[in-house]
VOGU-3710 file (C-alpha; in Angstrom, 3 decimals, decimal comma):
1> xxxxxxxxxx> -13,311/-19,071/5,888  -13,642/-15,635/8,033  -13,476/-12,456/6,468  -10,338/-10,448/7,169  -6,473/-9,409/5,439  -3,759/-11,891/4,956  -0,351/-10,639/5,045  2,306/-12,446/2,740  5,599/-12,351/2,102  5,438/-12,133/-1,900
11> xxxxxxxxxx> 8,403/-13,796/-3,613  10,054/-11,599/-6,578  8,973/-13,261/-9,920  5,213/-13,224/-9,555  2,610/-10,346/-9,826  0,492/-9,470/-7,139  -2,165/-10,625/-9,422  -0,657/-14,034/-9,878  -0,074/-14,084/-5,907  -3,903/-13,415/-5,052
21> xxxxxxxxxx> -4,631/-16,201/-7,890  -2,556/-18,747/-5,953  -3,877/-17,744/-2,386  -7,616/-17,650/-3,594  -7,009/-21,459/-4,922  -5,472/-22,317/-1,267  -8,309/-20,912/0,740  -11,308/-21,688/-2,071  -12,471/-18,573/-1,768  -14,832/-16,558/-4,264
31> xxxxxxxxxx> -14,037/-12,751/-3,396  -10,125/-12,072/-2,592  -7,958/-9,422/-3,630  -4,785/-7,302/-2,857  -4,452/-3,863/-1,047  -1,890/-2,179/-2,881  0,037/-3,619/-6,133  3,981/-4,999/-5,642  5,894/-5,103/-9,101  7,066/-8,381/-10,298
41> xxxxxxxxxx> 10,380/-7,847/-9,387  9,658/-6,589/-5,652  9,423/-8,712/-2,941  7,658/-8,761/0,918  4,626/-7,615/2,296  1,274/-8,083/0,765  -2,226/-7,520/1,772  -4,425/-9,622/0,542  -8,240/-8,721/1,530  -9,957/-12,162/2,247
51> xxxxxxxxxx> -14,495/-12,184/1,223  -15,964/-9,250/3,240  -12,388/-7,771/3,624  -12,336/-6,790/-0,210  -14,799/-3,681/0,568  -12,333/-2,240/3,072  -9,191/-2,410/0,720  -9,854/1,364/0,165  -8,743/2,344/4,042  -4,795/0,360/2,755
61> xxxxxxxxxx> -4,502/1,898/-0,507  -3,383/5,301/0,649  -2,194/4,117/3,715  1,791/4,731/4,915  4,431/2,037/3,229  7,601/0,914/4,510  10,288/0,149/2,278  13,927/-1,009/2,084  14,983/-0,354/-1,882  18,881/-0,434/-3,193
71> xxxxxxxxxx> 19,628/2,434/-5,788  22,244/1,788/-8,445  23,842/4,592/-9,634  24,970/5,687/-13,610  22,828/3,608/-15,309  19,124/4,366/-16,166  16,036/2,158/-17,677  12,793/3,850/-19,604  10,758/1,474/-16,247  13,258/3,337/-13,787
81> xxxxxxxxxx> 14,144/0,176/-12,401  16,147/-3,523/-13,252  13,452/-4,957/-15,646  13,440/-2,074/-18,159  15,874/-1,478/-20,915  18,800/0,743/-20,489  18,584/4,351/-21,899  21,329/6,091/-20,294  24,480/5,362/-18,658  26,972/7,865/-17,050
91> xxxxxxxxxx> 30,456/7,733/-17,912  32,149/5,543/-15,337  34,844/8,350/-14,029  31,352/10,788/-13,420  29,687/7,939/-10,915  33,550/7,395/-9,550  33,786/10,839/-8,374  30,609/10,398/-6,099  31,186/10,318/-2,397  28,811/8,795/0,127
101> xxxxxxxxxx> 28,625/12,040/1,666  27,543/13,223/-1,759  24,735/10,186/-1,642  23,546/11,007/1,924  22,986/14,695/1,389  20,982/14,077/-1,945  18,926/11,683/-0,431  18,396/12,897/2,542  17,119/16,191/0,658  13,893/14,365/-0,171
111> xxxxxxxxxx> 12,392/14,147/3,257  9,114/15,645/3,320  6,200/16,937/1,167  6,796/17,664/-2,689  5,518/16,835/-5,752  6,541/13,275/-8,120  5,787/12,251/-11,374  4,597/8,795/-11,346  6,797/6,664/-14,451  5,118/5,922/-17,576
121> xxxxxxxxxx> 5,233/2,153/-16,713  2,835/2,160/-14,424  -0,740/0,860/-13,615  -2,699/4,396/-13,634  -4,592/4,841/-16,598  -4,883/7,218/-19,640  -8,471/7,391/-21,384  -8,992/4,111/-19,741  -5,573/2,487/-20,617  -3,200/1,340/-18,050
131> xxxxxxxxxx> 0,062/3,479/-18,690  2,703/0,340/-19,180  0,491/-0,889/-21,878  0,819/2,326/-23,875  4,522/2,342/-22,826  5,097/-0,898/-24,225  3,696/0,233/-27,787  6,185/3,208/-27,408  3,527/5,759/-26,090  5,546/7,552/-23,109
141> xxxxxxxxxx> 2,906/9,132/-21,252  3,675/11,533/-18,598  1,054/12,181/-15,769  1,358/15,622/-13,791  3,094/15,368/-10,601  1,456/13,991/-7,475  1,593/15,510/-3,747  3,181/12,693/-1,529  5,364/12,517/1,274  8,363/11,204/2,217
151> xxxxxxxxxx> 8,213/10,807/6,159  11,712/9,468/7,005  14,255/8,150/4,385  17,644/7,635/5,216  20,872/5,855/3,774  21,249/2,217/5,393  24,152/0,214/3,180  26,613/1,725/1,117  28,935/0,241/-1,912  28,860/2,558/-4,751
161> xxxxxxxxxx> 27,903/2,510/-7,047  24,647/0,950/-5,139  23,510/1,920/-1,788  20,492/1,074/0,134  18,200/2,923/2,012  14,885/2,669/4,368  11,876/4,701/3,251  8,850/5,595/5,056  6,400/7,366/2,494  2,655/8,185/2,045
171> xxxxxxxxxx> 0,527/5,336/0,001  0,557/6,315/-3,999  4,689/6,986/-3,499  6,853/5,526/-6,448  9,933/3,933/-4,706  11,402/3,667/-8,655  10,460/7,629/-9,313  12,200/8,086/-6,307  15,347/5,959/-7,739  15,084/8,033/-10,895
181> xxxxxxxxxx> 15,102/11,650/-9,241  18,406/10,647/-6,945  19,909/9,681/-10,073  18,868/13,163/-11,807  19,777/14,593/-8,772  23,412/12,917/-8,118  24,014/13,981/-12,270  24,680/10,508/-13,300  21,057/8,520/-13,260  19,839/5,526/-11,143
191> xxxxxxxxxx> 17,033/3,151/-11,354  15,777/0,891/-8,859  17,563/-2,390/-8,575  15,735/-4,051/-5,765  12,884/-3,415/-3,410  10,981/-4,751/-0,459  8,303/-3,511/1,378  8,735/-4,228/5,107  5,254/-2,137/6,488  2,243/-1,020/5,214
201> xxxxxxxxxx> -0,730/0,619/7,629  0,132/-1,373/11,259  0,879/-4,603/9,165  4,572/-5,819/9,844  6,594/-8,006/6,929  7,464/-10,098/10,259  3,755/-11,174/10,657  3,141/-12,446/7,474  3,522/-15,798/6,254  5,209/-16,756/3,032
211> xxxxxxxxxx> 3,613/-17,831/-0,175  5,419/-21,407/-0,111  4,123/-21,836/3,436  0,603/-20,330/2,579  0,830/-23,706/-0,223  1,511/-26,200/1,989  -1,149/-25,568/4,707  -4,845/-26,122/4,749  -7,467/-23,723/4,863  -8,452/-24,451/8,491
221> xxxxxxxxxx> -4,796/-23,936/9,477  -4,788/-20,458/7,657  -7,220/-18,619/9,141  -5,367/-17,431/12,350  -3,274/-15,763/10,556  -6,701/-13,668/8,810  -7,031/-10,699/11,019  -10,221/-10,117/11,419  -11,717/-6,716/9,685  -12,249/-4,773/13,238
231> xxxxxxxxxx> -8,947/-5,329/13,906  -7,455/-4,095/10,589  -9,433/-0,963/11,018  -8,103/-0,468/14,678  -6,974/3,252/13,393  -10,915/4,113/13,343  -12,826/5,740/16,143  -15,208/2,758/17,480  -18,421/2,456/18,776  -20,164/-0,196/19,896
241> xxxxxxxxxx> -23,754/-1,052/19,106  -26,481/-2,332/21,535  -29,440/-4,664/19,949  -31,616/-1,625/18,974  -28,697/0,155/16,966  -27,371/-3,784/15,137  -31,536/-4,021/14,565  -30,977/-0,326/12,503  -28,326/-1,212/10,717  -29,055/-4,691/9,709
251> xxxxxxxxxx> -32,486/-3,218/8,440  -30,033/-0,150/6,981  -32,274/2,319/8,806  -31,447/6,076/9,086  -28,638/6,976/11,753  -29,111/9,991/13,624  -25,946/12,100/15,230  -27,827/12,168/18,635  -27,984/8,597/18,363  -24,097/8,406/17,587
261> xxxxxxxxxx> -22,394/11,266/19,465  -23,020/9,871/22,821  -21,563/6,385/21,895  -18,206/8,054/20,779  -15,120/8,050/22,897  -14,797/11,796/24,760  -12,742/14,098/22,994  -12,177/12,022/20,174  -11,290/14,589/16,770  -13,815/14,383/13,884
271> xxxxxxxxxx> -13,208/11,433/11,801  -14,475/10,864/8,398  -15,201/7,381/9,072  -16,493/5,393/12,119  -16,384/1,822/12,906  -19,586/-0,040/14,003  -18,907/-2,972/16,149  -20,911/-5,432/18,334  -20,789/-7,221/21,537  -17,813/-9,672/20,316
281> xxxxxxxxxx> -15,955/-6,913/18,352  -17,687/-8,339/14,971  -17,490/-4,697/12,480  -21,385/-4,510/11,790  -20,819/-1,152/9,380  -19,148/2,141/8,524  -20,297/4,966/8,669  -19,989/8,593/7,475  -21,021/11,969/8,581  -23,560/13,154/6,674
291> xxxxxxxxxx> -23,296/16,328/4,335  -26,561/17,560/6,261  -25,169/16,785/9,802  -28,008/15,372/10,953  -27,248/12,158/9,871  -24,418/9,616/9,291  -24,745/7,641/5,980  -23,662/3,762/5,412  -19,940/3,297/3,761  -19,959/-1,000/3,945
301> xxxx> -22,538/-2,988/5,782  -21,623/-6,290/6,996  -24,769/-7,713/8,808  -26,233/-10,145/7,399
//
């Protein structure tokens, strides 16, 4: 089995845990793992980092999502979204007297840079516990807000009291914070009633393959849809090593910056990270300016 990311089409009803658990019995794999968690509840695309793949998950974690999520309005839940228990609702004639102008402008408002605070049911952790656990023993913790960006978001399907909407955000955005503030916003609460995630980096929800047709294939038929690790890394600055430089690395020699500047496309903007291919495109390494600048240190070697 090559080395590479999967993309599936996650059902709702199964963690992303339970979804890399099914595809790493498919493909009999010993590494495997996902690039950014979908709740339960959510469905579409997920990145599932095949062997070699699982030491580049990093470069998808923060990486741009897509989403298309439906908002329902005057009621609210303590996990901001349909699986949590209901702690507020608006009275009925309060959500009545909301137009869809009223909906547009407030969401429409959150376009751009600004600060969120991620829900207390959530994966990040407090001295070492994951936040949902404590939430579920009645321990509400509140983490400070979080810079993230909204890059486009706009109203798609309207019939209060739900609407849809599209959301293009930065990677560590909470689609159900994002639910909850509308509500606050709009004076009558929201959670998140349904969510999919259509993008995430360049992967498309249209290119992956679904879980039930993952299932019913054998591991020889799945690996054209593995793209290989070069590939998902196309958003790197690439250079491509000649039998003395693949010799270096393999023997994870020092790199110098005289040996790597000349190999680097012209007028290419400093990058934190560079991609080290060979002849056939295979990613060798990557690789890191040094703090010195003399030198470019080893991120993930893959010779060998």
């Amino acid at each position: 089995m090559k080395d590479g990311i999967l993309a599936i089409n996650k059902p709702a009803g199964i963690s992303s845990a339970g979804v890399v658990g099914r595809v790493k019995r498919v493909l009999g794999v010993k590494k495997i793992g996902h690039t950014g968690t979908l709740d339960p509840f959510a469905t579409g695309l997920l990145l599932i980092a095949v062997q070699k793949a699982t030491r580049i998950s990093r470069f998808f974690l923060n990486g741009s999502k897509h989403y298309t999520a439906r908002v329902t309005l005057g009621v609210e839940t303590d996990t901001y979204d349909c699986t949590g228990k209901i702690v507020f609702e608006a009275d009925p004639g309060v959500v009545t007297a909301i137009s869809p102008e009223d909906v547009q402008q407030v969401v429409a408002g959150f376009s751009g840079s600004q600060e969120q605070i991620p829900p207390s049911f959530s994966a990040l952790k407090h001295k070492g516990q994951p936040l949902y656990k404590l939430a579920r023993k009645g321990e509400m913790i509140k983490k400070p807000p979080r810079k993230i960006e909204i890059y486009a978001i706009s109203v798609q399907h309207m019939d209060l009291p739900e609407f849809e909407m599209d959301v293009h955000c930065s990677g560590g955005t909470y689609i159900r914070s994002l639910a909850y503030d509308i509500g606050k916003k709009l004076n009558c609460g929201a959670h998140l009633s349904g969510l999919c995630r259509t993008r995430s980096s360049a992967f498309d929800l249209n290119a992956a393959i679904s879980l039930g047709d993952l299932e019913k294939m054998a591991p020889q038929e799945i690996e054209p849809y593995i793209l290989p690790m070069s590939d998902c890394l196309a958003f790197l600055p690439s250079i491509q090593a000649d039998t003395l430089l693949e010799k270096k690395i393999s023997y994870g020699q020092k790199l110098s910056t005289e040996e790597i500047a000349p190999l680097l496309p012209p007028d290419i903007a400093p990058a934190p990270f560079i991609k080290v291919v060979d002849f056939s495109d295979r990613l060798l390494a990557l690789i890191e300016p040094a703090k010195e600048g003399s030198l470019y240190n080893y991120c993930c070697v893959f010779t060998g």
